[in-house]
C-alpha positions in Angstrom: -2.5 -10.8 -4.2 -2.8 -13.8 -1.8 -0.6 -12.7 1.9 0.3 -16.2 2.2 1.8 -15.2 5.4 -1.3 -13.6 6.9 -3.8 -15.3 4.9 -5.6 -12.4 3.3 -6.0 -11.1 0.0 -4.5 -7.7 -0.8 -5.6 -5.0 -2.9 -7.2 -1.5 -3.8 -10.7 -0.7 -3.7 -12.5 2.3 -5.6 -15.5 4.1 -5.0 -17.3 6.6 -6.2 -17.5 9.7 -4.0 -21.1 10.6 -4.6 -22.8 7.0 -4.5 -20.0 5.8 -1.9 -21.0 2.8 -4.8 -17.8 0.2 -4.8 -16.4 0.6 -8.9 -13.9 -1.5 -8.6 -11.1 -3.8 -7.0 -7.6 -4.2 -8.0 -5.2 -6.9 -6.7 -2.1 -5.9 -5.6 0.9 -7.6 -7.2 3.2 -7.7 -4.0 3.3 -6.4 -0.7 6.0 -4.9 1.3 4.6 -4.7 4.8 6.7 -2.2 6.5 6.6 0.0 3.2 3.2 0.2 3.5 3.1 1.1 7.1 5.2 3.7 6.2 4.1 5.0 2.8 0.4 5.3 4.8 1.3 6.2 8.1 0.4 3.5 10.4 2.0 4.4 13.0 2.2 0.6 15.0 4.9 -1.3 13.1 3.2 -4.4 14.5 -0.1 -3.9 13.0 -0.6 -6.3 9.7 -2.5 -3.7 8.0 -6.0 -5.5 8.1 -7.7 -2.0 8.0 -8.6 0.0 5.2 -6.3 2.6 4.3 -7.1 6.0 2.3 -5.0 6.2 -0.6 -3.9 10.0 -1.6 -2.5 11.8 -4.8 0.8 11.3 -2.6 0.9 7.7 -2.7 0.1 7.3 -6.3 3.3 6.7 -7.2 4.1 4.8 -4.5 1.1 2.4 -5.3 1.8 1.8 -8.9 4.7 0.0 -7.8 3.1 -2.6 -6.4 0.2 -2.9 -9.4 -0.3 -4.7 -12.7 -3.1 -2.9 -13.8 -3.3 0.9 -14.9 -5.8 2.7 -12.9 -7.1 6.2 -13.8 -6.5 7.8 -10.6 -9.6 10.6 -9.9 -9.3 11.9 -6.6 -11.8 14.8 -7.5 -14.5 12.0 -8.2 -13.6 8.9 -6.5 -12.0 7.6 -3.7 -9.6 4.4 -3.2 -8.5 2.1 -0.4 -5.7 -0.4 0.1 -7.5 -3.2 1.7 -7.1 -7.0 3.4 -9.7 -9.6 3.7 -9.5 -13.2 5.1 -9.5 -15.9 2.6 
């Protein structure tokens, strides 16, 4: 998703954890910026959340809130990120 407010686009990114090879992104449908901060611990609520964040089993349910697409979550295998990147 497009952060109109920030202009950046928003979303998840998987790797795998042996290559550390990028598998794939997902766009975020919406973004709640203080849920986020809280759901993944940043602990400055003024920081816009440019950085990557490691997603957990703990957040998975959190996260599929705010996605349209299924992923098939493998935390023994892979790895995934809630991102930003300027547009």
């Amino acid at each position: 998703m497009i952060d109109d407010n920030f202009k950046v686009r928003r979303y998840i990114t998987e790797f795998c954890e042996e290559t550390e090879e990028l598998i794939a992104e997902y766009d975020l449908s919406s973004f709640d910026l203080v849920k986020f901060q809280n759901e993944l611990n940043e602990p400055n609520n003024e920081n816009p959340m440019f950085d990557c964040y490691p997603i957990k089993k703990e957040n998975v349910k959190f996260i599929e809130n705010y996605i349209s697409n299924n992923i098939e979550w493998d935390f023994k295998n892979k790895s995934y990120f809630v991102e930003a990147h300027a547009i």
